[in-house]
C-alpha positions as CSV (number, residue, x, y, z in Angstrom):
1,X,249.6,142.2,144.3
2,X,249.3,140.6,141.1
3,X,247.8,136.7,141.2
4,X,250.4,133.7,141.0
5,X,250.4,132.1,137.8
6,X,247.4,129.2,136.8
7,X,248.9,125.6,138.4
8,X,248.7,123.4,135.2
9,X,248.2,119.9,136.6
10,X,248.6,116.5,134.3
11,X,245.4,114.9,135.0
12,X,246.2,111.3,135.1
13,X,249.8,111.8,133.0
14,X,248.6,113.1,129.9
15,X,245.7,111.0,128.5
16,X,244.6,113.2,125.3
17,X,248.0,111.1,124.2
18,X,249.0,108.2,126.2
19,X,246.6,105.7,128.0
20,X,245.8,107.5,131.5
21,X,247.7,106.3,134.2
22,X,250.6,104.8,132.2
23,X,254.4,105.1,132.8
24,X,254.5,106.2,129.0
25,X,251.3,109.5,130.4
26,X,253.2,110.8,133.2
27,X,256.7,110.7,131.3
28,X,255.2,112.7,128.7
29,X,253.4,115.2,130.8
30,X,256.3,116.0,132.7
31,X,258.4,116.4,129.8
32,X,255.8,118.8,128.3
33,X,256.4,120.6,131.4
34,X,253.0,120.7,133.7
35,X,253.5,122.0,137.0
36,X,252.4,118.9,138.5
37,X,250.7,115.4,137.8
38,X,247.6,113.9,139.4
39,X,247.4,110.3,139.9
40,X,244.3,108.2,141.4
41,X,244.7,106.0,144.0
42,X,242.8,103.2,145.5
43,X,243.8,99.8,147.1
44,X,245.2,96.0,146.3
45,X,243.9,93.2,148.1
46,X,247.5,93.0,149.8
47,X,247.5,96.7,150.8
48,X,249.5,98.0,148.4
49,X,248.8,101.7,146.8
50,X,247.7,101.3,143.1
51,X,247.2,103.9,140.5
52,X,244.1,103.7,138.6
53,X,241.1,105.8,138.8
54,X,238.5,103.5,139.9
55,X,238.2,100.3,141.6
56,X,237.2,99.0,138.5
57,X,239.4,98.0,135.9
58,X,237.4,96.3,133.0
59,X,237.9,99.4,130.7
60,X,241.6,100.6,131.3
61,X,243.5,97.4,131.6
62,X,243.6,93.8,129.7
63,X,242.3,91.8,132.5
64,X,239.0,90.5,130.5
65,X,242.3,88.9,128.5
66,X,243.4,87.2,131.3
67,X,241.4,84.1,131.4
68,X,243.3,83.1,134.2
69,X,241.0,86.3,136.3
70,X,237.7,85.4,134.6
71,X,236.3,83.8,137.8
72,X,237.2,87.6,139.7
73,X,234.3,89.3,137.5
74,X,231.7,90.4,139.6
75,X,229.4,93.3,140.6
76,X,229.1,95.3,143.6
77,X,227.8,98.8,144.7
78,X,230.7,101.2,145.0
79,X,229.4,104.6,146.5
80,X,226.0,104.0,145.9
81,X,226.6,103.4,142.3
82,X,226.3,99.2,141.0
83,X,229.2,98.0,139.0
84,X,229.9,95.3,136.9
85,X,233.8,94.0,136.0
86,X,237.1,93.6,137.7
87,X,238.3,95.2,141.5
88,X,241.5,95.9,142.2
89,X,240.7,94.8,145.7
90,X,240.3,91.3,144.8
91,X,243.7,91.4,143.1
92,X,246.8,91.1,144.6
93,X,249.9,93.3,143.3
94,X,251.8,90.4,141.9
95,X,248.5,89.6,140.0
96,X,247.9,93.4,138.9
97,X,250.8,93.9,137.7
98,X,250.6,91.3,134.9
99,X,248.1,93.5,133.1
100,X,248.7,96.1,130.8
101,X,247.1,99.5,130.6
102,X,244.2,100.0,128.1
103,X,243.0,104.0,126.7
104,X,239.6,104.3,128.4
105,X,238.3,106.0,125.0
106,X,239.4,104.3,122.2
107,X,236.5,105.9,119.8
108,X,237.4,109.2,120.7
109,X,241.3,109.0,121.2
110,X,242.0,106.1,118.7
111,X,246.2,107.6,118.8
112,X,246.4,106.7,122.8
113,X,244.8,103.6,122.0
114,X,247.4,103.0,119.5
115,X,249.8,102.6,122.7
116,X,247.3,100.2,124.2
117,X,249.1,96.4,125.9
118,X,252.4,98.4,126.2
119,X,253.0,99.2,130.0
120,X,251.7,97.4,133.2
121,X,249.8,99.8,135.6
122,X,251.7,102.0,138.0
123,X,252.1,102.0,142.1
124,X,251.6,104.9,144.1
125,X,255.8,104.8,145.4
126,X,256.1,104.4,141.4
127,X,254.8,107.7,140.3
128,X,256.4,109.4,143.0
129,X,259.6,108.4,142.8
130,X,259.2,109.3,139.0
131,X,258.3,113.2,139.6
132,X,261.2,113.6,142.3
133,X,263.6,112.0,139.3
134,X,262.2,114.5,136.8
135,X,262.2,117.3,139.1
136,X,265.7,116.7,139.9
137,X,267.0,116.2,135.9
138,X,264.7,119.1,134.6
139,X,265.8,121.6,137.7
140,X,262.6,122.6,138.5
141,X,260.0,121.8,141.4
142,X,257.2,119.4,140.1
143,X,254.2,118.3,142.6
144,X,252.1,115.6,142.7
145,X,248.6,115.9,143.3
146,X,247.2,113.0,144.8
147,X,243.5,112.1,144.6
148,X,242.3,109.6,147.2
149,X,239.6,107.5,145.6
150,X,236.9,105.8,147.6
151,X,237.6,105.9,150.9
152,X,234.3,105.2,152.6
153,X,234.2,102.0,150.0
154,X,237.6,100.5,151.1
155,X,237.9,101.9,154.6
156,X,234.6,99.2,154.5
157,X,236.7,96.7,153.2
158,X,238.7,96.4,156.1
159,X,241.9,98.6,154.9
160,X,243.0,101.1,157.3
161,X,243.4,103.8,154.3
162,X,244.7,106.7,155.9
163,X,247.6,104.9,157.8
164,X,249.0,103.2,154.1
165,X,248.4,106.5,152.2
166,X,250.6,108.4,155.1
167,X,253.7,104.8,155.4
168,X,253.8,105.0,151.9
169,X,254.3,109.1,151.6
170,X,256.5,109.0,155.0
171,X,258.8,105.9,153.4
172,X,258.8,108.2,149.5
173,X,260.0,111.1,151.4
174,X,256.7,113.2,150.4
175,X,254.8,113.5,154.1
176,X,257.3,116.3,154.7
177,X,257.2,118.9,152.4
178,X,260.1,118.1,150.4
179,X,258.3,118.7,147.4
180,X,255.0,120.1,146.4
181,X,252.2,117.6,147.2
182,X,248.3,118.7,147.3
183,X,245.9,116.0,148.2
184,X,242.6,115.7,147.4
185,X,239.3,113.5,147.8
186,X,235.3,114.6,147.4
187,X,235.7,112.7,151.0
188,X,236.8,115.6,153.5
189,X,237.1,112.5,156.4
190,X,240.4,111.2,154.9
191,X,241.7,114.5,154.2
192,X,241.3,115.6,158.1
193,X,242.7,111.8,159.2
194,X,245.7,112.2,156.8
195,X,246.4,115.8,158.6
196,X,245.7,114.0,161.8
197,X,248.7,111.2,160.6
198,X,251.3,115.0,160.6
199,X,251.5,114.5,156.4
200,X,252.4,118.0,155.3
201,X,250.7,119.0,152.2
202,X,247.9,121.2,150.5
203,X,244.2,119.7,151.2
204,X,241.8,120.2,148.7
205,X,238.0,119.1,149.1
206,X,236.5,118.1,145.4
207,X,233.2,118.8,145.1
208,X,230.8,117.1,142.7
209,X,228.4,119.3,140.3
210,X,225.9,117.2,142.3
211,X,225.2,114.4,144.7
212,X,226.2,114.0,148.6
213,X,229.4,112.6,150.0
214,X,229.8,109.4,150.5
215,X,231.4,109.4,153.4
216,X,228.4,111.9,155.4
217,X,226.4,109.4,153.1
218,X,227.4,106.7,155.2
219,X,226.6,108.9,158.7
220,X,223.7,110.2,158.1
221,X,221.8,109.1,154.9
222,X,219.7,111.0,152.7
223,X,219.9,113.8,154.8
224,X,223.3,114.4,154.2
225,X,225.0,117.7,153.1
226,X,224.8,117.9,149.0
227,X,227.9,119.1,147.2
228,X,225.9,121.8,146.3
229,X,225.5,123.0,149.9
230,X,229.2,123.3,150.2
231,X,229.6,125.5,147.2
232,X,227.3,128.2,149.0
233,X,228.9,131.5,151.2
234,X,227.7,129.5,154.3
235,X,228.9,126.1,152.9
236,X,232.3,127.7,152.5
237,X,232.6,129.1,155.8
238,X,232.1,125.5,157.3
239,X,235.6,124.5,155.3
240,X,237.9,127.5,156.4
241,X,240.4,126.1,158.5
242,X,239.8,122.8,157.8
243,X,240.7,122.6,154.0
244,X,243.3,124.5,151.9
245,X,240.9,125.1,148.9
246,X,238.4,123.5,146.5
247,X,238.1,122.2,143.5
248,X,235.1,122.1,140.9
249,X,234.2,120.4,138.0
250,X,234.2,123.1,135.4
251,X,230.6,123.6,134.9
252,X,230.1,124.6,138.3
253,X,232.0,127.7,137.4
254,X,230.8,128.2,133.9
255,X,227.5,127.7,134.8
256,X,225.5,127.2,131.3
257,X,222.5,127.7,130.4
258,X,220.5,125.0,128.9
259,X,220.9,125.9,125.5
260,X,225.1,125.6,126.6
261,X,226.0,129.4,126.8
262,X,227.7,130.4,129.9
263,X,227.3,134.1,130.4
264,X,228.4,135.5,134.2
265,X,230.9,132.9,135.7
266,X,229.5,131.9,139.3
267,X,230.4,133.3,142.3
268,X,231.6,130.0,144.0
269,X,235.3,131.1,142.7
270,X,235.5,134.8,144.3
271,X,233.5,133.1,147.1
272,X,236.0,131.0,147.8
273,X,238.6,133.6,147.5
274,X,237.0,135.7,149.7
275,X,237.5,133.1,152.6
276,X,240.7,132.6,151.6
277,X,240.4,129.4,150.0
278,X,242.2,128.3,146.6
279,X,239.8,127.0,143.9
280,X,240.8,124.6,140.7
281,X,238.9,123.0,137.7
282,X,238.5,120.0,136.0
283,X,239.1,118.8,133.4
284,X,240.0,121.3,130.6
285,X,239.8,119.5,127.9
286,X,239.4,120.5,124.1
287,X,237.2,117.7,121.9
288,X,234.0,118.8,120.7
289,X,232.7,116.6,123.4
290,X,233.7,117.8,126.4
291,X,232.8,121.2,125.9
292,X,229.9,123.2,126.5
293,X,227.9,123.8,123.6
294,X,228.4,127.5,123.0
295,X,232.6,126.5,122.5
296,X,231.8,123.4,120.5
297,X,233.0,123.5,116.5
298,X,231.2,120.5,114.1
299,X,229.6,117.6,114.7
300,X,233.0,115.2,115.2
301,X,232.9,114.6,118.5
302,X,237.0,113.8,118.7
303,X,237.6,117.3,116.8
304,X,238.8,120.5,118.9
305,X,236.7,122.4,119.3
306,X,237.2,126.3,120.6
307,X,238.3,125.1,123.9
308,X,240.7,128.2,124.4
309,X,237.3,130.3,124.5
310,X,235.9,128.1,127.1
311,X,239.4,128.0,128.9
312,X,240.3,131.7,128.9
313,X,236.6,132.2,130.8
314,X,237.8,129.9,133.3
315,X,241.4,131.9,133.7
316,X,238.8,135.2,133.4
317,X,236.9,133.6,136.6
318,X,240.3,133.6,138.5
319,X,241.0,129.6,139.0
320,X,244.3,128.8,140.5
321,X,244.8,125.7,139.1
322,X,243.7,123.8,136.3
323,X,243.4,119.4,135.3
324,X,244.6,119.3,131.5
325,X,244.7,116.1,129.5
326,X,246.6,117.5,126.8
327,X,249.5,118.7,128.4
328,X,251.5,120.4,126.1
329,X,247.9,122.8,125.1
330,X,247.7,123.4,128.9
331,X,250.8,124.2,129.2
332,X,251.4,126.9,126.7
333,X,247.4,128.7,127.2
334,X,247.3,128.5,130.8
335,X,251.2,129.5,131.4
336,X,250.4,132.4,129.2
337,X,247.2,133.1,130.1
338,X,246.4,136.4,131.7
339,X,243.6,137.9,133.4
C-alpha cells in the first residue's frame, strides 16, 4: 500500500515571508495551500492562550517601544535556560495586544521585516477560528498543529495549563475531531493530561537533537531520560500507546558528519515506523544557513541554497510530515515529492 502523501505544515504561518506568528503569516500560508499551520502557545498573566513561540518577547514584538512596559524587563530561568527581556506572563491580554509583531531575523529576512509594526500578536481562539474560515472558503480540510510551549515553566507559575488549553479547544469547537488537530510538546506530561481532559486529536512527542525534558527534569534531575534515549528501539517502545508519533529536528535524521555530509539517513524514522508510530521534521528551510553543509551554495548566508537536495533525503527517509517556512516551496516539493 503505497505511503499517504508528506503533511506540509506552516510552521508559525509562513515566516520565510511574513513576521512569524502574524495574522498577515498564517493568511498567506493558508492561501499557499499547506496542509496545516503550527502555532506556539504559552500563557498571559490573565490566563488567556497567546500565540508566540517563547515566553519571551523582546525580539518578535515592539514592546522595548513601549516605554510604558519598561519597568516589566527582567530575567528569569525558563527550562533551565537564563533569559533576559519581556514575559508574556507578566502581561495581561489587554496589554499584549497593544504591541505589534516584529520578524525575529531581520538580517536574514530583511522582506518580512519590511512588514514589521503592522499587526498586533494573535490568540490561540484567533488562529483557530481563522483555519476553520479558510477551510470552509477554500473547500478543503486544513489542521492545526498546536505546539504547547513550556509547560513545566508555567504549570510553576500557578496556571492550570492543561484545563485552559482543553476550555479553549472545547469552546472553538476543536476538542472533537471536527477538524484535523495534532498536538505537540517536547513535554509528554501535558500531552497525556490533555488526553486525560477527552480532547480528541493526534499526540506527537518532539524530541530535541539533545538535552532532557523539562518536565522528568523537574522529577528526577540529572538523571533524567535524555532525548536521545527516546530516539532508541527501546526508547520507542516506551511511547507506543501513549503517543501518536514523533517529531525530530531534522538533523537527527540526516545525521551529518562533521565535515556536514549526511550519507545513510538514521534509523530513528523506520524505527518509528516499525512500532507504528508517525515521524515529522523540522524545519525545512532553504537559506544557506540553515542547511547542512554538504547542501549549502556561497557564502550569503540569506541565499538558497540546494535545499531540495537536502529535502528530497528527508522524503527518501520516509517522514510523514514536514515544518516549512516558505510555504509556497513546501508546498509544491513536498506535494510532489515521491519516494
Amino acid at each position: 500500500m503505497p505511503r499517504r502523501r508528506p503533511l506540509v505544515i506552516g510552521h508559525r504561518g509562513a515566516p520565510g515571508y511574513r513576521p512569524e506568528h502574524s495574522r498577515s503569516s498564517y493568511d498567506l500560508a493558508l492561501a499557499l495551500g499547506v496542509d496545516a499551520v503550527e502555532p506556539d502557545i504559552v500563557v498571559s498573566r490573565d490566563g488567556v492562550l497567546v500565540v508566540r513561540h517563547d515566553t519571551e518577547i523582546g525580539s518578535t514584538t515592539d514592546v522595548a517601544d513601549h516605554p510604558e512596559f519598561a519597568d516589566r524587563r527582567t530575567t528569569k530561568t525558563v527550562d533551565g535556560a537564563e533569559l533576559s527581556g519581556w514575559f508574556v506572563e507578566d502581561f495581561t491580554w489587554d496589554e499584549l495586544a497593544t504591541l505589534r509583531c516584529r520578524e525575529r531575523l531581520p538580517r536574514l529576512r530583511p522582506g518580512s521585516a519590511s512588514f514589521d509594526g503592522e499587526q498586533q500578536i494573535l490568540r490561540l481562539r484567533d488562529v483557530l477560528d481563522l483555519v476553520a474560515q479558510a477551510g470552509l472558503e477554500q473547500g478543503r480540510e486544513i489542521g492545526v498543529v498546536l505546539e504547547i510551549k513550556h509547560a513545566t515553566f508555567l504549570t510553576g507559575l500557578g496556571f492550570d495549563y492543561a484545563a485552559l488549553i482543553a476550555a479553549e479547544l472545547r469552546a472553538a469547537g476543536w476538542d472533537g475531531g471536527r477538524w484535523p488537530l495534532t498536538i505537540e510538546s517536547f513535554e509528554s506530561g501535558i500531552l497525556r493530561q490533555l488526553r486525560d481532559f477527552g480532547v480528541r486529536a493526534t499526540y506527537i512527542y518532539l524530541l530535541e537533537a539533545a538535552g532532557q525534558p523539562a518536565d522528568l527534569v523537574a522529577v528526577h534531575g540529572a538523571s533524567a531520560p535524555t532525548y536521545r534515549s527516546v530516539m532508541t528501539p527501546e526508547g520507542l517502545d516506551g511511547l507506543v500507546g501513549r503517543v501518536d508519533g514523533i517529531s525530530l529536528d531534522k538533523r537527527s535524521i540526516l545525521a551529518p558528519d562533521r565535515l556536514g555530509r549526511v550519507g545513510e539517513p538514521a534509523s530513528v524514522v523506520a524505527d518509528a515506523h516499525a512500532r507504528g508510530l508517525r515521524v515529522f521534521t523540522w524545519t525545512c528551510r532553504p537559506e544557506n544557513t540553515f542547511l547542512v553543509a554538504q547542501f549549502r551554495r556561497g557564502r550569503d548566508k540569506a541565499a538558497f541554497g540546494d535545499y531540495e537536495a537536502e529535502w528530497q533525503f528527508l522524503v527518501d527517509a520516509g517522514v510523514d510530515g514536514f515544518f516549512v517556512d516558505h510555504a509556497d516551496l513546501g508546498v509544491a516539493f513536498f506535494h510532489g515529492a515521491r519516494d
